[in-house]
BAVOLO-429643 format. One record per residue: chain; residue in one letter; residue number from 0; x, y, z of N, C-alpha, C, O, CB in turn. Coordinates in nm, 3 decimals, decimal comma. Each point is the difference from the previous one (the first is absolute). Glycine has a CB too. Example, Ala and Ser with C-alpha at 12.3 -4.5 7.8 and 13.67 -1.06 7.14 Angstrom:
BEGIN
+-----+------+-----+---------+---------+---------+---------+---------+---------+---------+---------+---------+---------+---------+---------+---------+---------+---------+
| mol | type | seq |    n.px |    n.py |    n.pz |   ca.px |   ca.py |   ca.pz |    c.px |    c.py |    c.pz |    o.px |    o.py |    o.pz |   cb.px |   cb.py |   cb.pz |
+-----+------+-----+---------+---------+---------+---------+---------+---------+---------+---------+---------+---------+---------+---------+---------+---------+---------+
|   A |    A |   0 |   1,319 |  -0,569 |   0,780 |  -0,089 |   0,119 |   0,000 |   0,090 |   0,120 |   0,000 |   0,104 |  -0,002 |   0,066 |  -0,293 |  -0,115 |   0,059 |
|   A |    S |   1 |   0,154 |   0,222 |  -0,197 |   0,082 |   0,119 |   0,006 |  -0,077 |   0,109 |   0,073 |   0,051 |   0,111 |   0,017 |   0,067 |  -0,174 |  -0,232 |
+-----+------+-----+---------+---------+---------+---------+---------+---------+---------+---------+---------+---------+---------+---------+---------+---------+---------+
This chain:
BEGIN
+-----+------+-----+---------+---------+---------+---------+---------+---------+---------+---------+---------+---------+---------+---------+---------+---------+---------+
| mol | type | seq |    n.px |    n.py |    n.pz |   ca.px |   ca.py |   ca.pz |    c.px |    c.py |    c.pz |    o.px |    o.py |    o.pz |   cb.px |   cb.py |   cb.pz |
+-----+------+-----+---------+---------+---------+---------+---------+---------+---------+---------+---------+---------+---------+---------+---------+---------+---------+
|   A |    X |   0 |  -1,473 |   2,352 |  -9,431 |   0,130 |   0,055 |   0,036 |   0,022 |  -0,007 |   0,152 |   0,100 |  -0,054 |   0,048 |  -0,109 |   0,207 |  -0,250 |
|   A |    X |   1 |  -0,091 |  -0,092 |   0,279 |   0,000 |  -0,018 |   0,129 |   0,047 |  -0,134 |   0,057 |   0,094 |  -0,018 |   0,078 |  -0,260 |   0,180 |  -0,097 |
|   A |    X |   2 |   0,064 |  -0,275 |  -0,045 |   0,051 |  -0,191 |   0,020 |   0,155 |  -0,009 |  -0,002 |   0,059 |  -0,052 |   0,095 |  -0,272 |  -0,062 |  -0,251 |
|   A |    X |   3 |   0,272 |   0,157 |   0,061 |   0,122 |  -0,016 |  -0,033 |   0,065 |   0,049 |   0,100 |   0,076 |  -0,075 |   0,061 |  -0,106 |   0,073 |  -0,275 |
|   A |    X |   4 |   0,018 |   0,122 |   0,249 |   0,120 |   0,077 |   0,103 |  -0,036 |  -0,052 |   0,123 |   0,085 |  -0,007 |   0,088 |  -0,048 |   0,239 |  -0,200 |
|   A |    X |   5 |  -0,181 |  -0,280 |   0,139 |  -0,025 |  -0,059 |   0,146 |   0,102 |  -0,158 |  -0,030 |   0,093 |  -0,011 |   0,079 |  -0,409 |   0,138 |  -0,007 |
|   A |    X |   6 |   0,304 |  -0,242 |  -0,176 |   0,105 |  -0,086 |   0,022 |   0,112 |   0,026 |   0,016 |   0,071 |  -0,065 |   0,076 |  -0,172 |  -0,027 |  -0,159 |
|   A |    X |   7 |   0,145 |   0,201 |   0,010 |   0,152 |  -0,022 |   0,008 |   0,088 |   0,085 |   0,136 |   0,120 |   0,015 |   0,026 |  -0,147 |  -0,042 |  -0,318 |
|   A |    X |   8 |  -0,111 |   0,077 |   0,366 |   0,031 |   0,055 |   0,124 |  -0,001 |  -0,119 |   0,075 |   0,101 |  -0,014 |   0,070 |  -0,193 |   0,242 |  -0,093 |
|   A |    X |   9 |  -0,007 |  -0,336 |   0,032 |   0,015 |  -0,143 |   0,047 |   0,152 |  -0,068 |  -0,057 |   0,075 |  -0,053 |   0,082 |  -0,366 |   0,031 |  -0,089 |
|   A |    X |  10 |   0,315 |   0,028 |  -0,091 |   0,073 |  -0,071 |  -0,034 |   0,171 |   0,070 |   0,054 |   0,098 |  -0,068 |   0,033 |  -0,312 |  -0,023 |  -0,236 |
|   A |    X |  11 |   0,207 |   0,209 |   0,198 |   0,087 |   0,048 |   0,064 |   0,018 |  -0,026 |   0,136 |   0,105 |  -0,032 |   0,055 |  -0,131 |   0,164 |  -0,211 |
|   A |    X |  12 |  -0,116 |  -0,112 |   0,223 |   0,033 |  -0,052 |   0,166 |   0,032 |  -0,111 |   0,049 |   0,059 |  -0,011 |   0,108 |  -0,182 |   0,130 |  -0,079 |
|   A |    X |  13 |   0,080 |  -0,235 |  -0,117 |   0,031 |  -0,122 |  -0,010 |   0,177 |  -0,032 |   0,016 |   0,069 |  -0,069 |   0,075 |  -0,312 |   0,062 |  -0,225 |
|   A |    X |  14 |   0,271 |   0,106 |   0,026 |   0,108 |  -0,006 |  -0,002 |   0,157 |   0,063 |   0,076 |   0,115 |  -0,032 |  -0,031 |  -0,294 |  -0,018 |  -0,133 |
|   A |    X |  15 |   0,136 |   0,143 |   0,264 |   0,047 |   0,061 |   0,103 |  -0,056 |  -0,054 |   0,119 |   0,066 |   0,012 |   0,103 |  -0,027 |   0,171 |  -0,233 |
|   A |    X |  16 |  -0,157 |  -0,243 |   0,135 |  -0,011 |  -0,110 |   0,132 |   0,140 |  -0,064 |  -0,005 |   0,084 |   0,012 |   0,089 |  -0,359 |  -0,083 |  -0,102 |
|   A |    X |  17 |   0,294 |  -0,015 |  -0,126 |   0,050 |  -0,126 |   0,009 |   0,175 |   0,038 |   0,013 |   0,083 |  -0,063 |   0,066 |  -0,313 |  -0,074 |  -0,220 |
|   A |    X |  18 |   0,248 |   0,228 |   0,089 |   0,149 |   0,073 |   0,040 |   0,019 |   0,042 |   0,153 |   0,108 |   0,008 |   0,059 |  -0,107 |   0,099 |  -0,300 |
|   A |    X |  19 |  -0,156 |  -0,077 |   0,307 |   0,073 |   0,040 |   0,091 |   0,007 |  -0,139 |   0,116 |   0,084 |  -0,009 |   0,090 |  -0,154 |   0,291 |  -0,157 |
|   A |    X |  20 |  -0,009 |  -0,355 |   0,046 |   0,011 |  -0,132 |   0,019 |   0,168 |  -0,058 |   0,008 |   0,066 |  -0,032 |   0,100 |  -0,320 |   0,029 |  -0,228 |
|   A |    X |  21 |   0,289 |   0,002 |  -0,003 |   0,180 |  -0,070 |  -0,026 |   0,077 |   0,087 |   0,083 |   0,103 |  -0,034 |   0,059 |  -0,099 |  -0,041 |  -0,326 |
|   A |    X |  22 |  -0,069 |   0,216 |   0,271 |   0,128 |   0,056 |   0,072 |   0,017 |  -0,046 |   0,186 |   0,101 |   0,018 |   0,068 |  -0,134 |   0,217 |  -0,274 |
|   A |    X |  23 |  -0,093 |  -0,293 |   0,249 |   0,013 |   0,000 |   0,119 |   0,063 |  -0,113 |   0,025 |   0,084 |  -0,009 |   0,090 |  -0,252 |   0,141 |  -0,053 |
|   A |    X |  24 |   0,116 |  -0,276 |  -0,153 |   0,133 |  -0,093 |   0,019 |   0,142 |   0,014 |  -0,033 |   0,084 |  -0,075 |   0,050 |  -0,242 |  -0,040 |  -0,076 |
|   A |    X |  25 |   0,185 |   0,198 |  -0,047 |   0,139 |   0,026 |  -0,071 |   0,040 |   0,089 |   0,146 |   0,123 |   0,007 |   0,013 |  -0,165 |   0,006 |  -0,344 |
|   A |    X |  26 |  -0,020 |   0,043 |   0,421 |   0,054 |   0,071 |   0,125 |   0,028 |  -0,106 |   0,136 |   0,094 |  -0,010 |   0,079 |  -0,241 |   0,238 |  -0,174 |
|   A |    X |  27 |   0,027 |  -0,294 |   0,081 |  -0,019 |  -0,137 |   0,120 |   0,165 |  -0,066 |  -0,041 |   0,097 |  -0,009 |   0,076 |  -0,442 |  -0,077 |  -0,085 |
|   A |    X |  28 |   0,335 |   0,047 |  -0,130 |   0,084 |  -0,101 |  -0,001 |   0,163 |   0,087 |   0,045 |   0,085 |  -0,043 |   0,078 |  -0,264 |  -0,125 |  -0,285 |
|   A |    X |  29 |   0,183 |   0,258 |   0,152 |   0,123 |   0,068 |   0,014 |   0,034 |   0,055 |   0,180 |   0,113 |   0,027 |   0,040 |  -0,162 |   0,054 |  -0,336 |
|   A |    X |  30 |  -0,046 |  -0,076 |   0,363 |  -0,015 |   0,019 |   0,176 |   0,038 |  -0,173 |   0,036 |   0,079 |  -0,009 |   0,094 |  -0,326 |   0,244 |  -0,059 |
|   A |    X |  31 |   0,213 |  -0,340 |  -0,082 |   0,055 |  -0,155 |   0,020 |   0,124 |   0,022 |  -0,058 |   0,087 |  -0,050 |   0,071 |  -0,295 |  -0,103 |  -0,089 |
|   A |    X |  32 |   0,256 |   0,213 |  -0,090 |   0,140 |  -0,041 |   0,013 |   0,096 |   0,104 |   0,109 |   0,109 |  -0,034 |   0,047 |  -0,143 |  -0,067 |  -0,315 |
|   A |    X |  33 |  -0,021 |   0,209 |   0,290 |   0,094 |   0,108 |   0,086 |  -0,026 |  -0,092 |   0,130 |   0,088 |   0,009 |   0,085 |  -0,121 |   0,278 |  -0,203 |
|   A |    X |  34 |  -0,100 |  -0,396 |   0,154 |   0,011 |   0,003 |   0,168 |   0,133 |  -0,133 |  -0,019 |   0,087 |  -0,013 |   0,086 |  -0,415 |   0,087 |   0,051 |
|   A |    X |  35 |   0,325 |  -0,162 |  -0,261 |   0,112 |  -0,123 |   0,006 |   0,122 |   0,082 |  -0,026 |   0,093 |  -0,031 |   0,075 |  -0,233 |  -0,186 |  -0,173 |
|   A |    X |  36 |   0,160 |   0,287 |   0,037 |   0,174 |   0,060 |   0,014 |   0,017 |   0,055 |   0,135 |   0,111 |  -0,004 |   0,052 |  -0,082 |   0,088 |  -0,303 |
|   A |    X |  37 |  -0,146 |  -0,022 |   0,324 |  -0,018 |   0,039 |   0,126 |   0,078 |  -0,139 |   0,111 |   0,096 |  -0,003 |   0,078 |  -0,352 |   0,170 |  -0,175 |
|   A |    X |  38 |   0,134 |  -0,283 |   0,041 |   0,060 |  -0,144 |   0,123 |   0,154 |   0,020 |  -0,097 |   0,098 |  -0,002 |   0,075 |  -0,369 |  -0,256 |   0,008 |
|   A |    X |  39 |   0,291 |   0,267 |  -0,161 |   0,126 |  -0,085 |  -0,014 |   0,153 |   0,095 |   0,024 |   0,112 |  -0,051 |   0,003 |  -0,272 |  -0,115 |  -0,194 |
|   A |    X |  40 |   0,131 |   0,307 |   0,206 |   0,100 |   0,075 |   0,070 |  -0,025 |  -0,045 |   0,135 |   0,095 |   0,005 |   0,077 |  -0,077 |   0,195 |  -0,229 |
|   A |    X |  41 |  -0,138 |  -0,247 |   0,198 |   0,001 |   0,016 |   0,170 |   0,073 |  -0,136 |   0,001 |   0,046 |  -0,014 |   0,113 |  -0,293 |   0,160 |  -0,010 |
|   A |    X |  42 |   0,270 |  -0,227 |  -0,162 |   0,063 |  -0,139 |   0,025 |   0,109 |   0,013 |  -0,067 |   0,074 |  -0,086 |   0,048 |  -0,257 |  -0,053 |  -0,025 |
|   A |    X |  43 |   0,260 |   0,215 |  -0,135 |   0,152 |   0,029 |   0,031 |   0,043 |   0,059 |   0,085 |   0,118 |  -0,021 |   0,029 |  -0,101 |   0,013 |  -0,187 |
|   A |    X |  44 |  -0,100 |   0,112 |   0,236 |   0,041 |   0,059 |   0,127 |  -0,006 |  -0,107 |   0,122 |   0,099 |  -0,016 |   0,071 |  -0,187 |   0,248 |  -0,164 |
|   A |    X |  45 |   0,000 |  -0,286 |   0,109 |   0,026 |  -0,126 |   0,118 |   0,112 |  -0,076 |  -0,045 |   0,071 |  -0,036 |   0,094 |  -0,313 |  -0,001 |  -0,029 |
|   A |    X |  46 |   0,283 |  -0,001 |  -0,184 |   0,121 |  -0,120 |  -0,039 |   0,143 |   0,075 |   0,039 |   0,101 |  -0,044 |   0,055 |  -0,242 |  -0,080 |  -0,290 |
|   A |    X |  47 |   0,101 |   0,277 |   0,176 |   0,164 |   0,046 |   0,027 |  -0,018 |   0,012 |   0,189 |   0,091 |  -0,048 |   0,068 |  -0,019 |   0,239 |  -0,361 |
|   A |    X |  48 |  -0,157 |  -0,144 |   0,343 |   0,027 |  -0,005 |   0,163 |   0,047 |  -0,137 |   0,060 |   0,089 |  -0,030 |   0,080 |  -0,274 |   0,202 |  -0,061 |
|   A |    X |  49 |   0,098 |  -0,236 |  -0,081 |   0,043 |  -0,135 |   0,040 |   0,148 |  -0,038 |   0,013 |   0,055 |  -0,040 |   0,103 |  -0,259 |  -0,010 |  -0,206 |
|   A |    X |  50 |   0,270 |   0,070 |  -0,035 |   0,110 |  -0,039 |  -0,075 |   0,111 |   0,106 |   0,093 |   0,113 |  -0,041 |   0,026 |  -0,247 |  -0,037 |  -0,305 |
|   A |    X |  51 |   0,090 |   0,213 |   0,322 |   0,074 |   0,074 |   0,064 |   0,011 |  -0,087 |   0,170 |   0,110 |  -0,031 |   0,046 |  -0,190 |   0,276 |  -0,228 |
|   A |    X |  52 |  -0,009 |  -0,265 |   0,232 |  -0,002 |  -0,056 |   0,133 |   0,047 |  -0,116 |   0,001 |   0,012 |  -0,050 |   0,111 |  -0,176 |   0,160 |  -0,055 |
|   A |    X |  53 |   0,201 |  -0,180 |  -0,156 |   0,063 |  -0,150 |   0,011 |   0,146 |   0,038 |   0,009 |   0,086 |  -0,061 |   0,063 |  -0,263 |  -0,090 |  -0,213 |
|   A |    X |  54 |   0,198 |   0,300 |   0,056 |   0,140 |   0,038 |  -0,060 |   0,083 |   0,034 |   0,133 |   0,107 |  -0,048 |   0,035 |  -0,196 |   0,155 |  -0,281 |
|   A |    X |  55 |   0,004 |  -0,008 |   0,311 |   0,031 |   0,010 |   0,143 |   0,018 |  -0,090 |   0,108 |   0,086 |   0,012 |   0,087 |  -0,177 |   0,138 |  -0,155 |
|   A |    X |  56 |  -0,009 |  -0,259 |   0,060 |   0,021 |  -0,059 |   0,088 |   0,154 |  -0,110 |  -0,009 |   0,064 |  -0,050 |   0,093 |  -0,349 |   0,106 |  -0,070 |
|   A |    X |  57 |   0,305 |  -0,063 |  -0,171 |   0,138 |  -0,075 |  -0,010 |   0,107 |   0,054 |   0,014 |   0,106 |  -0,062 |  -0,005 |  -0,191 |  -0,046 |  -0,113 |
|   A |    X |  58 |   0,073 |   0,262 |   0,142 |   0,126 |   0,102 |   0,029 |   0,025 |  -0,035 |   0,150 |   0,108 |  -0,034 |   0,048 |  -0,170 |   0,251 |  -0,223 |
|   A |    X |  59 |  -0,062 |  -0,201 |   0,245 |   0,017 |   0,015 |   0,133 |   0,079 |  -0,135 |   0,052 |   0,098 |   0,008 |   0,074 |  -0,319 |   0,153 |  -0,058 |
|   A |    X |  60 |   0,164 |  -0,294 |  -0,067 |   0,023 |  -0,117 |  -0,005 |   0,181 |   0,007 |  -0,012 |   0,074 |  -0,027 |   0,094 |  -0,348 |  -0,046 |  -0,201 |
|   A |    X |  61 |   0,308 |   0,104 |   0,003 |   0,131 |   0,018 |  -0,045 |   0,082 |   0,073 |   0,107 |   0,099 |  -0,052 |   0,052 |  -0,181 |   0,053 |  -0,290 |
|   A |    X |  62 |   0,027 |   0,148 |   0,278 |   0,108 |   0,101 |   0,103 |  -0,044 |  -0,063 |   0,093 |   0,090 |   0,034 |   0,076 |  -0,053 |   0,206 |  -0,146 |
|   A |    X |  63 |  -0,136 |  -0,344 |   0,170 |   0,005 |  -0,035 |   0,104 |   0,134 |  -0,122 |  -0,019 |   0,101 |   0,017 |   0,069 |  -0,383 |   0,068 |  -0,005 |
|   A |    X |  64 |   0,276 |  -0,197 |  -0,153 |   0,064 |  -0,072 |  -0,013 |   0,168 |   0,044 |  -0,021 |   0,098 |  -0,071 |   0,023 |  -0,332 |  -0,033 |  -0,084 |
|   A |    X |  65 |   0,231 |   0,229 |   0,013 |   0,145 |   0,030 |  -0,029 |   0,039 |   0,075 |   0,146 |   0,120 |   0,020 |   0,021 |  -0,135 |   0,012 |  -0,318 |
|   A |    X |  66 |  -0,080 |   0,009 |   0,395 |   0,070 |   0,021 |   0,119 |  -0,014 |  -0,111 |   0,104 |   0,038 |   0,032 |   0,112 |  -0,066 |   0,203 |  -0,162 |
|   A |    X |  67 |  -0,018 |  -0,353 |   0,034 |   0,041 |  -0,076 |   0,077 |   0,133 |  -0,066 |  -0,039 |   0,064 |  -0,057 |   0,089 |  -0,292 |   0,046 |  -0,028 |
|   A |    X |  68 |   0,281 |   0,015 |  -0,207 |   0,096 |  -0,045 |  -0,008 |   0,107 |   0,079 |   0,000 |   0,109 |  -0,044 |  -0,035 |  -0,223 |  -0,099 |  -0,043 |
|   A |    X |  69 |   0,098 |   0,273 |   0,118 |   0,114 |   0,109 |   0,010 |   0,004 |  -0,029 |   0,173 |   0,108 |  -0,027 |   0,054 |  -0,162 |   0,250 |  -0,294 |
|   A |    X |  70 |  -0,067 |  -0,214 |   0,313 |  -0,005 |  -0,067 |   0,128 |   0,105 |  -0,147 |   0,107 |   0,065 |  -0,020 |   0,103 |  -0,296 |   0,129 |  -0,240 |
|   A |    X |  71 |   0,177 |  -0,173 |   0,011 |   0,112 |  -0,142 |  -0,024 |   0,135 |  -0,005 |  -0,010 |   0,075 |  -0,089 |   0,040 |  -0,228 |   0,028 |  -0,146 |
|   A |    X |  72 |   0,184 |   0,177 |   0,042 |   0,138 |  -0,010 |  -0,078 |   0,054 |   0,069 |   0,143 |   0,100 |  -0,040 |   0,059 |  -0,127 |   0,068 |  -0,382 |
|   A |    X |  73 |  -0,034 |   0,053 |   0,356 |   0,055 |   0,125 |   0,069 |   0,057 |  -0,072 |   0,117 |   0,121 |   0,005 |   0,022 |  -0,290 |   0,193 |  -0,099 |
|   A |    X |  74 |   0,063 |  -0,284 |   0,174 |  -0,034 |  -0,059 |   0,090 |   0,140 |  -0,170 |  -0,003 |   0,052 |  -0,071 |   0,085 |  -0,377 |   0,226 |  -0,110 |
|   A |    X |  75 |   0,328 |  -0,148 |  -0,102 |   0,099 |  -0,117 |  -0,036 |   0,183 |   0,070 |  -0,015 |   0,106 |  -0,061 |   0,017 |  -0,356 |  -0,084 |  -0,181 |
|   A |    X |  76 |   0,229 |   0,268 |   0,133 |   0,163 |   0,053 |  -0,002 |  -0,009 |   0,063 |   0,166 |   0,111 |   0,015 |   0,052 |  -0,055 |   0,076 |  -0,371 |
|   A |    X |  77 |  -0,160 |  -0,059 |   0,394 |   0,030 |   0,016 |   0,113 |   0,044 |  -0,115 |   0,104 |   0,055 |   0,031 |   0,106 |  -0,191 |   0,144 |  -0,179 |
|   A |    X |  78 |   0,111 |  -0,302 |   0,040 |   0,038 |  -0,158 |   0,081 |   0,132 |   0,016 |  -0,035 |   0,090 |   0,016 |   0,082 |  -0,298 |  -0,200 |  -0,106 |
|   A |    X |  79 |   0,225 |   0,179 |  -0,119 |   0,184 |  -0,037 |  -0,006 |   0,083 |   0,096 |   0,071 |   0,080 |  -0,041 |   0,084 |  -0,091 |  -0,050 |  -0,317 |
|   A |    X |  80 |   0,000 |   0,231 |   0,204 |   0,000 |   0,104 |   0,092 |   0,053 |  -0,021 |   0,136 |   0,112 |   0,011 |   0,051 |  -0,287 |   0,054 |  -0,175 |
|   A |    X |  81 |   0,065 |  -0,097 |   0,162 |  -0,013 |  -0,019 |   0,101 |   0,081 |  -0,152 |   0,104 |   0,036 |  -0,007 |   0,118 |  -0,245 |   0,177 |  -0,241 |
|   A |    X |  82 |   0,210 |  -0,292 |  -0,018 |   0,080 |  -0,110 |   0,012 |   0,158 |   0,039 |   0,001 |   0,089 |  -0,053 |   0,067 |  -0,285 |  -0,080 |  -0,181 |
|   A |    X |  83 |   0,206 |   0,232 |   0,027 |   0,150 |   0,027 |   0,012 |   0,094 |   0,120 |   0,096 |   0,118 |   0,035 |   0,009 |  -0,184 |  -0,127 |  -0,240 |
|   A |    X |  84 |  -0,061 |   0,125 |   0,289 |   0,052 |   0,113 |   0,122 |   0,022 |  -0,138 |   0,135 |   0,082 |   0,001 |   0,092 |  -0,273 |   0,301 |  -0,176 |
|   A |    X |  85 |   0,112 |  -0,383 |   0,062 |   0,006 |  -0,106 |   0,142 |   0,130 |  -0,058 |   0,007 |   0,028 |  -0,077 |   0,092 |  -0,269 |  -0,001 |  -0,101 |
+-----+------+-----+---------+---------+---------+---------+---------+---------+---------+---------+---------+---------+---------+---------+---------+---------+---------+
């Protein structure tokens, strides 16, 4: 009787080794997927900055360009202006 309860105390430990075994890959593997959703928010966050600083930079592009041509215009009704006071 003793034989018996000493295997199946083996056989039990055996068998909670080996569970506790799966659980540490079933944890490993699940820490690899949190660090890749990790890279891959950190690289929609670089794409939208990116995408913001291009966005900006074509605004600025745009209001510089729209005051040189308010500049232009201005500078062009001041000649005639100025042609028709002479």
């Amino acid at each position: 009787m003793f034989k018996v309860l000493q295997n199946t105390a083996i056989i039990n430990s055996i068998f909670s080794s080996g569970n506790l075994v799966f659980s540490c890959i079933l944890l490993e593997r699940e820490r690899e997927r949190e660090r890749e959703r990790e890279r891959e928010r950190e690289r929609e966050r670089r794409n939208l900055l990116k995408n913001s600083l291009i966005l900006a930079e074509q605004g600025f592009k745009k209001s510089i360009c729209s005051a040189f041509l308010y500049v232009k215009k201005s500078l062009t009704l001041f000649q005639k202006v100025k042609n028709l006071l002479e």
